[in-house]
PyMOL Python script that loads the backbone (N, CA, C, O; Angstrom):
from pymol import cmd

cmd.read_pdbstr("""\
ATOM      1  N   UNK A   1       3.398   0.663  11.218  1.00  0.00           N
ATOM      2  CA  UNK A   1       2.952  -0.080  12.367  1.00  0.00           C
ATOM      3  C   UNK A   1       4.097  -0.146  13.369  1.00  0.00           C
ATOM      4  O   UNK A   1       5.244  -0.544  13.164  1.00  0.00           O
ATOM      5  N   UNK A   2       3.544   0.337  14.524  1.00  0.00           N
ATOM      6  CA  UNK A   2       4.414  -0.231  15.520  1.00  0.00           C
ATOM      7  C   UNK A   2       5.652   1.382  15.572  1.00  0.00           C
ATOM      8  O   UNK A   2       6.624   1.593  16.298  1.00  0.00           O
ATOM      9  N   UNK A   3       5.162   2.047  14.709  1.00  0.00           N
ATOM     10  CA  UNK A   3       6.434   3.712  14.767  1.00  0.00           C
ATOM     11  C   UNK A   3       6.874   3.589  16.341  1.00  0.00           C
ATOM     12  O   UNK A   3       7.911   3.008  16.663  1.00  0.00           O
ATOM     13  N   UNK A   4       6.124   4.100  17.142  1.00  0.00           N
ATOM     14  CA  UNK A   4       6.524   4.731  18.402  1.00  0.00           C
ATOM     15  C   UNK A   4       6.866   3.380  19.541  1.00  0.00           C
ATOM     16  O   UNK A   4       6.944   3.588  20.752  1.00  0.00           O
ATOM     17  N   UNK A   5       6.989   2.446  19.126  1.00  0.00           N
ATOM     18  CA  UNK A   5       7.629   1.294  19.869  1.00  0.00           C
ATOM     19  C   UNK A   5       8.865   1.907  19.467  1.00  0.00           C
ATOM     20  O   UNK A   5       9.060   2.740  18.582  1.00  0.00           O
ATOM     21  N   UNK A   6      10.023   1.112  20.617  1.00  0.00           N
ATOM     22  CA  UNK A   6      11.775   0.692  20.475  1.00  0.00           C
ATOM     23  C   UNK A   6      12.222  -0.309  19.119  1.00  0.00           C
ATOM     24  O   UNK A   6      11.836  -1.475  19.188  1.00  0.00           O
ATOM     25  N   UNK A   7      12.654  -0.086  18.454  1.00  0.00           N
ATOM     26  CA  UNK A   7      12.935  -1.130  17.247  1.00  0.00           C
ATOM     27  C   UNK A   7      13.183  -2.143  17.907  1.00  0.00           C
ATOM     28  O   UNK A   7      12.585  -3.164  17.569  1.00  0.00           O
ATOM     29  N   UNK A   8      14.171  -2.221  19.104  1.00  0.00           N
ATOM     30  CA  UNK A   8      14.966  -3.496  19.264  1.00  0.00           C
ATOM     31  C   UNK A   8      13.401  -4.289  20.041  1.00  0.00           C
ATOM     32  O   UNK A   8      13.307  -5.514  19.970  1.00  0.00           O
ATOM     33  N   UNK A   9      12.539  -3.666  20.574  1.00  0.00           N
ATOM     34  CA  UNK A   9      11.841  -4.823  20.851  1.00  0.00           C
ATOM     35  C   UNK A   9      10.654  -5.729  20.080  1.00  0.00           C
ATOM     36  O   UNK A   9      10.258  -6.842  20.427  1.00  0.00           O
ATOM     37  N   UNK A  10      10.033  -4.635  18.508  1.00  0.00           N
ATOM     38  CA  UNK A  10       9.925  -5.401  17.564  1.00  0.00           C
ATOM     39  C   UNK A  10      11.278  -6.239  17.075  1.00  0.00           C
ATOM     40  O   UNK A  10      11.470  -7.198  17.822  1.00  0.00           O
ATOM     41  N   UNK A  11      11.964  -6.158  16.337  1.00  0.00           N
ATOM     42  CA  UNK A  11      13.313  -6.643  15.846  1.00  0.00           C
ATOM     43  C   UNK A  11      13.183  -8.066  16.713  1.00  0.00           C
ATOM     44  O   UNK A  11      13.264  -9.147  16.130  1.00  0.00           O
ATOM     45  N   UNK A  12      12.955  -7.966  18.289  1.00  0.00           N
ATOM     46  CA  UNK A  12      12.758  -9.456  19.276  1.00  0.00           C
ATOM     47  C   UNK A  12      11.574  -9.919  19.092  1.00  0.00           C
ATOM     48  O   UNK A  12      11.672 -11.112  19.380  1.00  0.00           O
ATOM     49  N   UNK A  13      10.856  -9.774  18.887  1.00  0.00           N
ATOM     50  CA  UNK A  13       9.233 -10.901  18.427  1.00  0.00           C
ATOM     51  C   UNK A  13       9.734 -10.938  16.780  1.00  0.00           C
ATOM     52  O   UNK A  13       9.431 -12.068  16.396  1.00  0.00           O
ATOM     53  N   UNK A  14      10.243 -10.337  15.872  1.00  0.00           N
ATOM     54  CA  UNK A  14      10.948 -11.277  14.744  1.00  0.00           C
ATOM     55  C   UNK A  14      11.181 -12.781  14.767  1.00  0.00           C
ATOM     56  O   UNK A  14      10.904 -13.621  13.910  1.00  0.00           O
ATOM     57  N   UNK A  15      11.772 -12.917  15.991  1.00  0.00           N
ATOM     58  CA  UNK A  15      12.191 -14.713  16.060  1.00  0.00           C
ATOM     59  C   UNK A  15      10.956 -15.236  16.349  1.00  0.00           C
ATOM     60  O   UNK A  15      11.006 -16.420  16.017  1.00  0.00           O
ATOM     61  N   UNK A  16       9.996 -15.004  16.743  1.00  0.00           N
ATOM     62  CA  UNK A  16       8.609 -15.794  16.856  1.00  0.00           C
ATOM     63  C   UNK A  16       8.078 -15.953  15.418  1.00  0.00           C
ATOM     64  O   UNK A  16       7.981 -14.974  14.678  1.00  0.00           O
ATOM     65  N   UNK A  17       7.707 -17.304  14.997  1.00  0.00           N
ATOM     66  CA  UNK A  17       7.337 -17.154  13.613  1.00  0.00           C
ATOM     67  C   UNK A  17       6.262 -16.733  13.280  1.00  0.00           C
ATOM     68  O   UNK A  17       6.202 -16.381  12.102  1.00  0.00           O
ATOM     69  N   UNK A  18       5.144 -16.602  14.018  1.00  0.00           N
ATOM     70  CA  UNK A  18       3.890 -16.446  13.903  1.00  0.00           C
ATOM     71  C   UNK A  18       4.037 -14.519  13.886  1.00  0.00           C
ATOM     72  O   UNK A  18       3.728 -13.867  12.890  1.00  0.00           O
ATOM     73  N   UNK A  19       4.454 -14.012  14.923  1.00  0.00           N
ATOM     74  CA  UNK A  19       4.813 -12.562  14.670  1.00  0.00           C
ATOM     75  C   UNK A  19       5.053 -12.392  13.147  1.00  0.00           C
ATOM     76  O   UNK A  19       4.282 -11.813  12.382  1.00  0.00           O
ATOM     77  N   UNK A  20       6.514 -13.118  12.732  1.00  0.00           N
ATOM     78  CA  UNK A  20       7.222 -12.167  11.463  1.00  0.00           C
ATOM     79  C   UNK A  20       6.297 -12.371  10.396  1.00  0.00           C
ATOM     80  O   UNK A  20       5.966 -11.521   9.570  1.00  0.00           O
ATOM     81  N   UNK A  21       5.760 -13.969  10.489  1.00  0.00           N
ATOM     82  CA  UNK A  21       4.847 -14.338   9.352  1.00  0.00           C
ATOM     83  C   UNK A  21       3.527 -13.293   8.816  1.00  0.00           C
ATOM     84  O   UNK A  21       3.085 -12.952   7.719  1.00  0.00           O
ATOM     85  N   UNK A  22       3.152 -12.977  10.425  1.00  0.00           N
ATOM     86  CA  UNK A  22       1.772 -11.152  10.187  1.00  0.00           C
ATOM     87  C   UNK A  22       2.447 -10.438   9.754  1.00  0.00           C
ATOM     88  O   UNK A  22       2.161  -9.871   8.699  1.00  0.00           O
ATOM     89  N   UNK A  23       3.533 -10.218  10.381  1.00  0.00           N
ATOM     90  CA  UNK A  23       4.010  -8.615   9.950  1.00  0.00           C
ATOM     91  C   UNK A  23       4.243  -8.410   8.420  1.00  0.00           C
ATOM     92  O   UNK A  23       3.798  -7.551   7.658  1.00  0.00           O
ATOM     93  N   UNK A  24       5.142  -9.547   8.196  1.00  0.00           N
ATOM     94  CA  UNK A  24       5.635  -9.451   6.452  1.00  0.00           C
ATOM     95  C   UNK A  24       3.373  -9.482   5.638  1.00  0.00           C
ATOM     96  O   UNK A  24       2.736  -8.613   5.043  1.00  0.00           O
ATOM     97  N   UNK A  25       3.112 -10.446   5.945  1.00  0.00           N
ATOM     98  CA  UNK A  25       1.619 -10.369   5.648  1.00  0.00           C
ATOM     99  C   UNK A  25       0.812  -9.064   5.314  1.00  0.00           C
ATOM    100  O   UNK A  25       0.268  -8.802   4.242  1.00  0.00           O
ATOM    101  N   UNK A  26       0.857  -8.076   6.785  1.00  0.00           N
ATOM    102  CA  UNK A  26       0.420  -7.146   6.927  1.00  0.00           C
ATOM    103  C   UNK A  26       0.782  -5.902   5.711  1.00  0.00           C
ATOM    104  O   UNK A  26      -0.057  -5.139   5.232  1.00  0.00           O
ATOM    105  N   UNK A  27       2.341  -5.937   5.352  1.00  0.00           N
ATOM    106  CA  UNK A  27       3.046  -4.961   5.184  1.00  0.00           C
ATOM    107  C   UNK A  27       2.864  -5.383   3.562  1.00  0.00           C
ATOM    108  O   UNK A  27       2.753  -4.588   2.629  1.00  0.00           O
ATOM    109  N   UNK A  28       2.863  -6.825   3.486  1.00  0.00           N
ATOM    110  CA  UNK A  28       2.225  -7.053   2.046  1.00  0.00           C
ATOM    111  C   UNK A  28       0.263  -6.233   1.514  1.00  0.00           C
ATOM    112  O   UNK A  28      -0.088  -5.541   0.559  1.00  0.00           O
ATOM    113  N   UNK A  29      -0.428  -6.754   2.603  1.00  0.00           N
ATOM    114  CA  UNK A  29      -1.664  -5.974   2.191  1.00  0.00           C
ATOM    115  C   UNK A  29      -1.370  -4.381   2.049  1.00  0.00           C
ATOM    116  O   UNK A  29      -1.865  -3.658   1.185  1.00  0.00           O
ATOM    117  N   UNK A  30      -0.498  -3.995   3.033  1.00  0.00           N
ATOM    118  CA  UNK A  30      -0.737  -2.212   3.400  1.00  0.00           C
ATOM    119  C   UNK A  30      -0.601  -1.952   1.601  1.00  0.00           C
ATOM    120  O   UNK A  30      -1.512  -1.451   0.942  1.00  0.00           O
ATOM    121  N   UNK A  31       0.630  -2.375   1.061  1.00  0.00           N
ATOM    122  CA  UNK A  31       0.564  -1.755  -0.010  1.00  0.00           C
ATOM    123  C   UNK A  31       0.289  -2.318  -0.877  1.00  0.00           C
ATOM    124  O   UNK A  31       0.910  -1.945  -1.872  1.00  0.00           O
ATOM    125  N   UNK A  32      -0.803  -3.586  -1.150  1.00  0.00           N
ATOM    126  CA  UNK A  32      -1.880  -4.110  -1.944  1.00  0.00           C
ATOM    127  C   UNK A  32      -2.684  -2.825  -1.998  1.00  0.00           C
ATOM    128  O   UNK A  32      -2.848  -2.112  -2.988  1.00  0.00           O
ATOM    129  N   UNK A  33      -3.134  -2.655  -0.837  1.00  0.00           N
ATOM    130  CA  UNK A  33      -4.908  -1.428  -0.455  1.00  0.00           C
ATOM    131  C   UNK A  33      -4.188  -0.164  -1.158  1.00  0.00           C
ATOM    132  O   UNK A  33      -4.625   0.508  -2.092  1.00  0.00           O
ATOM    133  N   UNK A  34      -2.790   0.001  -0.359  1.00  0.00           N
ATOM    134  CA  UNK A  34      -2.248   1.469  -1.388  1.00  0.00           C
ATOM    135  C   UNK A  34      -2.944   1.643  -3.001  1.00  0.00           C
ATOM    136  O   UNK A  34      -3.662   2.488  -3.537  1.00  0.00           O
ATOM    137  N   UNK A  35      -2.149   0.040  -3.536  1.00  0.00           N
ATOM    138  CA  UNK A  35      -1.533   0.201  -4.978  1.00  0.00           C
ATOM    139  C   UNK A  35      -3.412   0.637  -5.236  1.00  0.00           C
ATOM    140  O   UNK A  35      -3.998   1.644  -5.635  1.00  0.00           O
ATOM    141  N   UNK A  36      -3.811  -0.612  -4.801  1.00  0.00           N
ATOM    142  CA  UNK A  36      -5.398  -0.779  -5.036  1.00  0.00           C
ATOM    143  C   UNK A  36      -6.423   0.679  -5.217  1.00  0.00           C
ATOM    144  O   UNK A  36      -7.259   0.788  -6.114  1.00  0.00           O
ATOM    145  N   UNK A  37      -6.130   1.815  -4.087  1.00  0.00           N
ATOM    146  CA  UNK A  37      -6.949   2.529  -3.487  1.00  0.00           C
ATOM    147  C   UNK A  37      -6.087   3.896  -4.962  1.00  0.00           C
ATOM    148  O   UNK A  37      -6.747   4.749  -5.556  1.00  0.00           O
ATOM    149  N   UNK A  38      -4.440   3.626  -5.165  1.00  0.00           N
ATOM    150  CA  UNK A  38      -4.200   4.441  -6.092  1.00  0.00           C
ATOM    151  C   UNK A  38      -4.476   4.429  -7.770  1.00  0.00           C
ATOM    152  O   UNK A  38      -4.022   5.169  -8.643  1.00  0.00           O
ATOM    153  N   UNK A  39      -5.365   3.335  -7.849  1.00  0.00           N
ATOM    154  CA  UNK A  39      -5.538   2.615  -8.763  1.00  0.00           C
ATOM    155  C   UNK A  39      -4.073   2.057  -9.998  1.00  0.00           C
ATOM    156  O   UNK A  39      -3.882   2.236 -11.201  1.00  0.00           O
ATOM    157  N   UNK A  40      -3.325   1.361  -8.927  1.00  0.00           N
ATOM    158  CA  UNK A  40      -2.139   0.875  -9.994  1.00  0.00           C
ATOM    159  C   UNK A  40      -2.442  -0.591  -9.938  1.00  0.00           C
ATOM    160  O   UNK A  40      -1.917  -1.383 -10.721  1.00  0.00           O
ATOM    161  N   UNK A  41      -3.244  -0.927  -9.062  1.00  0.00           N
ATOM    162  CA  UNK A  41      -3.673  -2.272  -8.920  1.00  0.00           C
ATOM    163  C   UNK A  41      -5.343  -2.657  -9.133  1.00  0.00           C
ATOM    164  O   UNK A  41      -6.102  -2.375  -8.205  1.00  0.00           O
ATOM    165  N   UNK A  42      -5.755  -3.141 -10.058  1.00  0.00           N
ATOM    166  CA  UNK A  42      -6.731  -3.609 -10.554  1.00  0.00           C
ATOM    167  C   UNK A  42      -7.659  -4.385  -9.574  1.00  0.00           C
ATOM    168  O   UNK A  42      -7.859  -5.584  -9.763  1.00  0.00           O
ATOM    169  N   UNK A  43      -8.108  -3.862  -8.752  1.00  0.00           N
ATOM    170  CA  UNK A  43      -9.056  -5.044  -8.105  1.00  0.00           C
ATOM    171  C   UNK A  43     -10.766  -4.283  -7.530  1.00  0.00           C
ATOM    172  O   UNK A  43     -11.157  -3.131  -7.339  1.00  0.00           O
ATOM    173  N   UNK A  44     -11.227  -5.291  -7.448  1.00  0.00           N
ATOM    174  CA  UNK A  44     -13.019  -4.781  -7.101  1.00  0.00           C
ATOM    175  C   UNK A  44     -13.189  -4.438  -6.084  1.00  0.00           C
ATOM    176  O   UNK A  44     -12.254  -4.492  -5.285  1.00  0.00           O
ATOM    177  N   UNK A  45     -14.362  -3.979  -5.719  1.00  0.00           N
ATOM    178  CA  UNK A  45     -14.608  -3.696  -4.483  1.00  0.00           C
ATOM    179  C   UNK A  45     -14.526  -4.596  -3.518  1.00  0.00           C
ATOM    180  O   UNK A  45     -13.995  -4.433  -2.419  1.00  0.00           O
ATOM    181  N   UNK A  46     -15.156  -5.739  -4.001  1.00  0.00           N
ATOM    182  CA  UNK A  46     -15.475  -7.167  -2.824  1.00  0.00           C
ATOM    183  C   UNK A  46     -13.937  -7.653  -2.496  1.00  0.00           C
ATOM    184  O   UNK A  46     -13.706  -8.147  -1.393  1.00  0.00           O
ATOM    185  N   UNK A  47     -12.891  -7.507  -3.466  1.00  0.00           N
ATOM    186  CA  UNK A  47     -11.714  -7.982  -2.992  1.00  0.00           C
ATOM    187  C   UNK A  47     -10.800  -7.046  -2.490  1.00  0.00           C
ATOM    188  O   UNK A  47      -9.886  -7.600  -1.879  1.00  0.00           O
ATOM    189  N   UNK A  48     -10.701  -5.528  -2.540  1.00  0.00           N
ATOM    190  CA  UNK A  48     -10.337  -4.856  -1.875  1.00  0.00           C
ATOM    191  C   UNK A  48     -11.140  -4.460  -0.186  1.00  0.00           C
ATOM    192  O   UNK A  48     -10.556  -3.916   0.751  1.00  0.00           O
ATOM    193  N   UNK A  49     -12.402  -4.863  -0.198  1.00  0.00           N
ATOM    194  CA  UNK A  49     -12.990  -5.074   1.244  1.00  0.00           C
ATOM    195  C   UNK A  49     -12.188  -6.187   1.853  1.00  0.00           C
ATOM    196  O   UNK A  49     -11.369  -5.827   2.698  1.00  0.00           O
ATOM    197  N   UNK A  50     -12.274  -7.602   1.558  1.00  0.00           N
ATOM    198  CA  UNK A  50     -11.436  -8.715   1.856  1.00  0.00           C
ATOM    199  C   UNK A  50     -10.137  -8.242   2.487  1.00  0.00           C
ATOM    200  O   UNK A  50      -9.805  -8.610   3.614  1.00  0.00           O
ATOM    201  N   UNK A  51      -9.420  -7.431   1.752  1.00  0.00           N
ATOM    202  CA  UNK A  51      -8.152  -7.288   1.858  1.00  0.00           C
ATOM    203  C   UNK A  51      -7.904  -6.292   2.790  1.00  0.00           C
ATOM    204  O   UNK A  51      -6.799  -6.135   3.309  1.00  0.00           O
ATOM    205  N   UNK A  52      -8.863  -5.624   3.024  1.00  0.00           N
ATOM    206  CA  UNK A  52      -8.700  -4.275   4.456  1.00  0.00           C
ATOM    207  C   UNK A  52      -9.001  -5.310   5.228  1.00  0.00           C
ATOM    208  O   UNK A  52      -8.084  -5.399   6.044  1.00  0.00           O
ATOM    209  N   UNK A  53      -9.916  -6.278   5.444  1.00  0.00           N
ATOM    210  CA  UNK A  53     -10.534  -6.945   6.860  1.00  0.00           C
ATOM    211  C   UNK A  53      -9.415  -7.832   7.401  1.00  0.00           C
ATOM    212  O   UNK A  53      -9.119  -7.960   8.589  1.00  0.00           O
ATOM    213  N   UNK A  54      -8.690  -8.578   6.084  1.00  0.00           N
ATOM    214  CA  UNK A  54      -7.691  -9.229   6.467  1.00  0.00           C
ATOM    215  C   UNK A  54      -6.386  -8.612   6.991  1.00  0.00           C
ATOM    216  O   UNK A  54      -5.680  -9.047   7.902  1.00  0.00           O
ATOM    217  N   UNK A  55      -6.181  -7.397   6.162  1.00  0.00           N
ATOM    218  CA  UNK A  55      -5.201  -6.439   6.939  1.00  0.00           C
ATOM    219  C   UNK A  55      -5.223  -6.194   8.692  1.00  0.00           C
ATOM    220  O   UNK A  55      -4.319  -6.322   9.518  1.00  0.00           O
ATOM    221  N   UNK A  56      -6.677  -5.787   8.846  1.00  0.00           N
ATOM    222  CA  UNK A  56      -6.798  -4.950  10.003  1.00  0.00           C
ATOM    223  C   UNK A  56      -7.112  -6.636  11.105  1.00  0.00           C
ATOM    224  O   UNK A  56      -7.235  -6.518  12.324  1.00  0.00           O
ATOM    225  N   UNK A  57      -7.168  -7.581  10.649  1.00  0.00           N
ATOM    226  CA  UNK A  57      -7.351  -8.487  11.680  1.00  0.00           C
ATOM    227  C   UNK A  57      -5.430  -8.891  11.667  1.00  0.00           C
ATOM    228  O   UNK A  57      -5.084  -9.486  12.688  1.00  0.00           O
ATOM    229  N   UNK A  58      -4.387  -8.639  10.737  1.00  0.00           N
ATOM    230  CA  UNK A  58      -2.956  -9.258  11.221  1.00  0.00           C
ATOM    231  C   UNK A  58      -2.613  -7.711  12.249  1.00  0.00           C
ATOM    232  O   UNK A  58      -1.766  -7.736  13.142  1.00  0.00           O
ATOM    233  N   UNK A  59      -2.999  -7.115  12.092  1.00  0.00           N
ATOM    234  CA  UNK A  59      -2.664  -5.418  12.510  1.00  0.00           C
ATOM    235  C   UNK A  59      -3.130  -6.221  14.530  1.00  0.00           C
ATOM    236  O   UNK A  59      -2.407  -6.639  15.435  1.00  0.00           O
ATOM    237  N   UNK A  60      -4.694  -6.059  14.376  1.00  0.00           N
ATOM    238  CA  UNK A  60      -5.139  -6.868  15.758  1.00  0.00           C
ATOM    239  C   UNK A  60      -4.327  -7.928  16.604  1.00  0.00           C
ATOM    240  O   UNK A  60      -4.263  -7.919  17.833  1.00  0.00           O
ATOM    241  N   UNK A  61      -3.596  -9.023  15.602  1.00  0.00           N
ATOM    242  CA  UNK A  61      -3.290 -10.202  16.045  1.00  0.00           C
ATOM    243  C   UNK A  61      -1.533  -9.732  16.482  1.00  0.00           C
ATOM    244  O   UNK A  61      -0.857 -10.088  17.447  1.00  0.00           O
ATOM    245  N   UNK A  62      -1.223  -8.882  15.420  1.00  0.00           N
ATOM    246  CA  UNK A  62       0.211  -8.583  16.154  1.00  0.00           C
ATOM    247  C   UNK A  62       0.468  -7.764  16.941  1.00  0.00           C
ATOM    248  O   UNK A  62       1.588  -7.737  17.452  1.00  0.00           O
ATOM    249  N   UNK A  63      -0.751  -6.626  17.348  1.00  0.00           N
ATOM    250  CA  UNK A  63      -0.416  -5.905  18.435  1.00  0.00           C
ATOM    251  C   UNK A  63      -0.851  -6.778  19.817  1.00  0.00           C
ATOM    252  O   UNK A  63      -0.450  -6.499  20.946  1.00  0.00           O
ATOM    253  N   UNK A  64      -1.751  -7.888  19.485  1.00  0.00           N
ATOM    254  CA  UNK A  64      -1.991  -8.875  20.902  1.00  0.00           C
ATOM    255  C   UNK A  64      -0.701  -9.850  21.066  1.00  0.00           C
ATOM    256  O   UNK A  64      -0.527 -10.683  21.955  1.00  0.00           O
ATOM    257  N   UNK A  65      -0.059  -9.613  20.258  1.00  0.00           N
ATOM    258  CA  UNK A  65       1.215 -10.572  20.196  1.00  0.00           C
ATOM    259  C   UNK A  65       2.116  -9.660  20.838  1.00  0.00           C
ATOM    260  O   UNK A  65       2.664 -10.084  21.856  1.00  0.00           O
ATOM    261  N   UNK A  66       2.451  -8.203  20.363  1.00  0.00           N
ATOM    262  CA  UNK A  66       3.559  -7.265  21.079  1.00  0.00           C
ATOM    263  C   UNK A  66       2.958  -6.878  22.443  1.00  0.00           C
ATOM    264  O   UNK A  66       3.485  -6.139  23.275  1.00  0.00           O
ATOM    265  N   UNK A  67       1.935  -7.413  22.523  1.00  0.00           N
ATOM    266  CA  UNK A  67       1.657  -6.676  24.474  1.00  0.00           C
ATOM    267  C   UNK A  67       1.356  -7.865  25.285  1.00  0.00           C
ATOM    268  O   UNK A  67       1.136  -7.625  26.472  1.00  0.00           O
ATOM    269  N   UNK A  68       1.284  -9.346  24.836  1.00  0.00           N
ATOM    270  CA  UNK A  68       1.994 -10.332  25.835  1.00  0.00           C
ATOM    271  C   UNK A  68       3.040 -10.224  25.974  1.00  0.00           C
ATOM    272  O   UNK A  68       3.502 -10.771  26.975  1.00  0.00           O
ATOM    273  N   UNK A  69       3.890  -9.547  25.155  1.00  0.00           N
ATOM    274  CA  UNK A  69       5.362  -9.634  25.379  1.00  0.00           C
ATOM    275  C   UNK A  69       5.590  -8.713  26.841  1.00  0.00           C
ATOM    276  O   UNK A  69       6.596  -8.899  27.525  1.00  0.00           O
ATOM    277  N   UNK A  70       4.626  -7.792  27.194  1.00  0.00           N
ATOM    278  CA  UNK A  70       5.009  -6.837  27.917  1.00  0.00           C
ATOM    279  C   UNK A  70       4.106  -6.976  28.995  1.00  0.00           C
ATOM    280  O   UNK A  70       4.157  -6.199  29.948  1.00  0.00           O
TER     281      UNK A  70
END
""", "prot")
cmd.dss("prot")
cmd.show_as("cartoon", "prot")
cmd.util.cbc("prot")
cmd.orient("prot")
């Protein structure tokens, strides 16, 4: 997330807590759905759906967060 941005201007919405709090969030699901989708992680369908919707809504909320910035 976020590759082709400048680091230093993610690295600056870091100090916003609500930013770092998605991002670490986000980066926790990405590789929940990985482990999940590689089967090293045990989970059902209904809770691996959950877990993409919740992914892709911190994914939404922090790119509306990196383009007030701009």
């Amino acid at each position: 997330m976020f590759e082709g941005q400048p680091q230093a201007e993610v690295e600056a919405l870091m100090h916003n807590p609500e930013f770092k709090q998605l991002y670490q969030r986000h980066k926790q699901l990405d590789k929940q759905v990985l482990d999940a989708e590689l089967g090293v992680l045990a989970v059902d369908d209904v809770t691996l759906s959950q877990m993409k919707r919740e992914k892709l809504a911190a994914k939404d909320r922090l790119t509306r967060l990196f383009d007030q910035r701009h």
